[in-house]
N, C-alpha and C positions, 0 to 999 in steps of 0.2 A: 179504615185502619191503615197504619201506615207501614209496607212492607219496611222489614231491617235485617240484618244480618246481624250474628253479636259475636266479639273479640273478646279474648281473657288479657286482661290485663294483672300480672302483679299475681297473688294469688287470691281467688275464690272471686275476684270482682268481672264482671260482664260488662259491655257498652254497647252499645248498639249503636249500629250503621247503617243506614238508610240505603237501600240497596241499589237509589240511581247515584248517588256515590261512590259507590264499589263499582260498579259499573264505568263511571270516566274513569277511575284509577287503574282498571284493565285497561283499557282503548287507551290510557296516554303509557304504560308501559310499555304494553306493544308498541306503541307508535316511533317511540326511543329504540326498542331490540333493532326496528325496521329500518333508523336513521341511521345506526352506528351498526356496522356490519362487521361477520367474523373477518379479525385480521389477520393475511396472509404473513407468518413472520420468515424473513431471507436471512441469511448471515451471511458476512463479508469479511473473508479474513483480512488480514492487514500487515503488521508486524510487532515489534517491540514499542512496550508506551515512550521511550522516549526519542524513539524515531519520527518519520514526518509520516508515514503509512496509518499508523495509530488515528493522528489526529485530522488526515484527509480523509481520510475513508468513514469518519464518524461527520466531518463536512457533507460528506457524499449522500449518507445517509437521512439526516438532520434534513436538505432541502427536500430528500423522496418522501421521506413523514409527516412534511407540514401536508400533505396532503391524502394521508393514508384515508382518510374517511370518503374521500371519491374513489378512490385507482383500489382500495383494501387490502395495500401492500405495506408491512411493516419490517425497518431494515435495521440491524443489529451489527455492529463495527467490533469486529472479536478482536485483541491482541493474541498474534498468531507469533509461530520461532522465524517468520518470514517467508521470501519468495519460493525459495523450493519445497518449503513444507505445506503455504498454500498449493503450489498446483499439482502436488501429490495429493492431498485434499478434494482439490478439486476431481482429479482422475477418480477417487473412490467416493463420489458425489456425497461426500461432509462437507462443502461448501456449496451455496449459490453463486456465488462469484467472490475474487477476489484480488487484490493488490500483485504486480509481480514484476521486478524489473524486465527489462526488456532482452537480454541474454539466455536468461534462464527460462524467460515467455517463449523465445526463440528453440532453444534444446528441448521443453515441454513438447512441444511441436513435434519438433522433427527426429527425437527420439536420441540425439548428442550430448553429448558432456555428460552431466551428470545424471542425465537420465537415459544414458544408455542401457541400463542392462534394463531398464521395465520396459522398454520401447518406445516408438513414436506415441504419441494423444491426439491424433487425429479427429478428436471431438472435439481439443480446445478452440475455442473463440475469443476474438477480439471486442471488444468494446468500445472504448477510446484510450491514449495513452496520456499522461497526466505531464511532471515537471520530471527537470534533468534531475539527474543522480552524480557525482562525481565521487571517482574512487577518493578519498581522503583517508590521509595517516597523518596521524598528530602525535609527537613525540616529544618526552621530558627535554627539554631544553638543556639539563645537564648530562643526556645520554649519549653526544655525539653522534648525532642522526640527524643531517641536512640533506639528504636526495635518500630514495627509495632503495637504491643499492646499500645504504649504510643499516638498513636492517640485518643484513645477516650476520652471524653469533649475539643478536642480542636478544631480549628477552621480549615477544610479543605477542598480543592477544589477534587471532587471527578471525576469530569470530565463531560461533555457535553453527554444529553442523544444521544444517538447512535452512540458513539467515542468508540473505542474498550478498553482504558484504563477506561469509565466507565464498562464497559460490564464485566471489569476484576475484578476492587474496588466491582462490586455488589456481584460475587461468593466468594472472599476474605470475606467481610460482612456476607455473609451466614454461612461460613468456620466460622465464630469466633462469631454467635450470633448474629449480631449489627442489630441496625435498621439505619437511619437517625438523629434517638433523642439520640444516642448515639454523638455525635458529639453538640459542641456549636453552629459551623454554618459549616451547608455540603451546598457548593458553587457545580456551576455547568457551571464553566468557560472552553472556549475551551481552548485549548492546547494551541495555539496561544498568549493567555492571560495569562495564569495561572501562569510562570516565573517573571512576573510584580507585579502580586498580589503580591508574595510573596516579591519579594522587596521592595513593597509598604508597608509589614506589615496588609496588609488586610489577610490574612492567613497564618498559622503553618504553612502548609506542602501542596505539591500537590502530585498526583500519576501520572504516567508514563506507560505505557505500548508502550515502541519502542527499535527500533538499537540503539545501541550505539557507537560511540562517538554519542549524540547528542547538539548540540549546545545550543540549549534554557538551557538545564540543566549544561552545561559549562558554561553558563554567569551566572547564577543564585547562581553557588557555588562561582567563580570568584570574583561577584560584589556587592555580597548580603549575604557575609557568610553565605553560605547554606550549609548542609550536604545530603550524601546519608543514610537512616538507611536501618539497615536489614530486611528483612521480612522473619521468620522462626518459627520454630516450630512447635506443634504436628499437629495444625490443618493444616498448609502449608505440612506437611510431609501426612496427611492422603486424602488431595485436590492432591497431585502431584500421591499420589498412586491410585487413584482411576480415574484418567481419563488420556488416552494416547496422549491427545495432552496437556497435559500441562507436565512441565520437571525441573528439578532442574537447577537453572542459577545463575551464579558469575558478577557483573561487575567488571574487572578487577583492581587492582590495581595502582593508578598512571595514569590511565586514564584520570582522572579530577584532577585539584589542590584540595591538601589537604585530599586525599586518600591512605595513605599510604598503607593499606589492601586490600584485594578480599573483595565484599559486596555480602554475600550471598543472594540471592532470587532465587524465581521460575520464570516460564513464559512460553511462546507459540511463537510459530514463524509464520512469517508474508509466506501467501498462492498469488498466482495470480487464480481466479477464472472465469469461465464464466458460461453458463447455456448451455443444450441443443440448443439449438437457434441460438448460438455464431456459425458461417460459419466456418467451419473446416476450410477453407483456413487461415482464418487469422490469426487462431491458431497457424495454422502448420508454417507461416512464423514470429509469434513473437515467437517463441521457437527456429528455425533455426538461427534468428537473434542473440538472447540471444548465445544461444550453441555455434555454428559459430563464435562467438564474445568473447569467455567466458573469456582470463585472461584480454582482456579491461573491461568488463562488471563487473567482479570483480574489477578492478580498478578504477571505477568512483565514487564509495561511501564507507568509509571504512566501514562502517557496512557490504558490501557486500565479504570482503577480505577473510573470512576466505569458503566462497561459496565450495561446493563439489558438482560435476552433478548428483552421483549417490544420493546422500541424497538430491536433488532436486525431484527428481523422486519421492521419497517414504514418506520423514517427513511431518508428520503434514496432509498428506492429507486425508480425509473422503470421500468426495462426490467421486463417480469413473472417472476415465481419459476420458476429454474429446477426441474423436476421432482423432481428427486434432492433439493432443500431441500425441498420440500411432502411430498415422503413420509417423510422424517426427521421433522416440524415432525406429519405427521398419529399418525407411530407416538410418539412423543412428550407427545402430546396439547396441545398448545401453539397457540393461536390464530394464526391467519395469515389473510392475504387480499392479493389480487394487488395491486402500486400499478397508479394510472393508468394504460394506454396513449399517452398524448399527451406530447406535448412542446410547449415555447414557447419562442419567441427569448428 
C-alpha cells in the first residue's frame, strides 16, 4: 500500500499525496530559505527628491543590492531635510550612513558652526566624498539681482533649517554681515518647493547648494525667466581662503538655457559619511560596489561624470576613514591617507 498524506481542498474534498512527494517539497523549500538569506536592511539618508542626494544615494544603493543575496546587505535611499539633519541622525544612530556636504561633515566633526552647542562627534567617519556642490542663487530676472550683494531688501527663500544650502546661506550671511532683517522676507521653503515660489513670484531669488545639471533649477530658468547671478568677491574670496573644505566653483557655461558665460561661485562638495558604529562590512561592500562599478557609477547621474577615485579618497574629507573603507582601499591597492583631525570655525 502506498503511503499518502491527505490535503483539504475547497470544502469536505480530500486528495491525497504520496508522501515521497511531500517530502522533496520540504528538502526544495528549505533549500530556497538556505539560498536566499535574512536581509540585512541599512538606511542612507540623502536629502530633498529634487536635489542630486536623493538620486545618488538611491545610485549608491541600487549597485550594493544587485548583490544583496551574497554580502545579505539591503540598502534603502531615505529623502532626508539634508546635510545637517543627516548627521544629527547619524549622532542619534537613526541612520547607517549618509549623504553630507563637506562643511557641515567638517563642524559635525569638530563640534563648529552649527553644531556647536551639541559638541564635537568624534565617532563620525569618512567614507568617500562624491561630486562638487556650488553655492547657486538663481533669481527672477525682473528682480534686479545681478551679483550676490543685490539680495538684500529683497524677498528670498534661504532654505529649510537643517538643508545644507541653509547651513551654506548662513556662513555666506556671516561672510557679508547680514542678519535675517536684512532681507524683506527670508522664506524657509525646502528645495522641493522653492523653484515654484519663485515662478509663483512669491520670491526674488532662492539659493542652491547641489550638482549640477540640476533639474528644478533648469525648469525654473526655462519656465520662469530665471537667471543664475554670481556670488563673488572679497568676502567670498577671504570665506574660500580661510576654510579647506570650501573651493572656488564655476557652473558651466550653456549648461542651462540662456547662460552664455561660466557663473562664478564658490562651494563644497557633497561627502558619504557614517559614524563609528557603521559595521565595517557594510562599508567595505558599498565602496567595493561603488569602485567595482566605477565608469557605470559615474554614468548614472551627470553631476557624477566628472568623478576621480583618487580625489574620492581625500577631498573634502575631515572626520578620519572609516575602517571598512581602508581595508577596501588597502585590498584594492589604492592610496589613501587619513584627513586632518581638527577642525576650524
Amino acid at each position: 500500500m502506498t503511503l499518502s498524506l491527505f490535503r483539504l481542498f475547497g470544502a469536505g474534498s480530500l486528495t491525497a499525496i504520496p508522501l515521497s512527494a511531500m517530502v522533496l517539497s520540504v528538502v526544495a523549500v528549505a533549500t530556497m530559505a538556505k539560498a536566499a538569506p535574512d536581509l540585512r536592511l541599512i538606511t542612507m539618508g540623502t536629502g530633498g527628491k529634487v536635489g542630486v542626494y536623493y538620486p545618488v544615494g538611491g545610485v549608491i544603493c541600487e549597485l550594493l543590492n544587485r548583490n544583496r543575496l551574497d554580502h545579505g546587505i539591503r540598502c534603502v535611499a531615505e529623502s532626508t531635510d539634508g546635510s545637517a539633519a543627516n548627521l544629527r541622525d547619524l549622532r542619534a544612530a537613526r541612520l547607517e550612513l549618509a549623504l553630507a556636504q563637506s562643511d557641515l561633515h567638517n563642524h559635525a566633526y569638530g563640534g563648529t558652526g552649527p553644531f556647536k552647542e551639541v559638541g564635537a562627534n568624534r565617532n563620525l567617519r569618512s567614507v568617500f566624498s562624491l561630486h562638487p556642490e556650488p553655492f547657486t542663487v538663481v533669481a527672477r530676472r525682473d528682480s534686479g539681482i545681478n551679483r550676490f550683494e543685490d539680495l538684500k531688501g529683497k524677498r528670498v527663500n534661504i532654505g529649510n533649517q537643517g538643508s545644507g544650502q541653509r547651513g551654506t546661506m548662513d556662513v555666506v550671511m556671516k561672510a557679508f554681515g547680514w542678519s535675517l532683517d536684512d532681507f524683506e522676507i527670508a522664506s524657509e521653503l525646502p528645495s522641493e518647493d522653492q523653484a515654484q515660489a519663485l515662478c509663483e513670484d512669491q520670491v526674488d531669488a532662492i539659493v542652491f547648494t547641489v550638482g549640477h545639471p540640476n533639474q528644478s533649477i533648469a525648469d525654473a530658468i526655462s519656465n520662469c525667466d530665471a537667471v543664475l547671478v554670481p556670488v563673488t568677491g572679497d568676502a567670498i574670496d577671504r570665506l574660500v581662503a580661510a576654510q579647506p573644505y570650501y573651493r572656488r566653483a564655476a557652473i558651466p557655461r550653456e549648461m542651462y538655457l540662456g547662460t552664455p558665460q561660466d557663473v562664478e561661485t564658490f562651494g563644497v562638495g557633497a561627502t558619504l559619511v557614517g559614524t563609528i558604529g557603521t559595521d565595517p562590512a557594510i562599508v567595505y561592500q558599498i565602496v567595493k560596489a561603488v569602485f567595482e562599478n566605477f565608469d557605470e557609477f559615474r554614468s548614472l547621474h551627470p553631476a557624477l561624470a566628472t568623478l576621480e577615485k583618487e580625489q574620492m579618497v581625500t577631498d573634502g574629507l575631515s572626520a578620519p576613514l572609516h575602517f571598512g573603507a581602508i581595508r577596501y582601499f588597502q585590498d584594492a591597492d589604492i592610496d589613501w591617507r587619513q584627513p586632518p583631525n581638527e577642525s576650524s570655525e
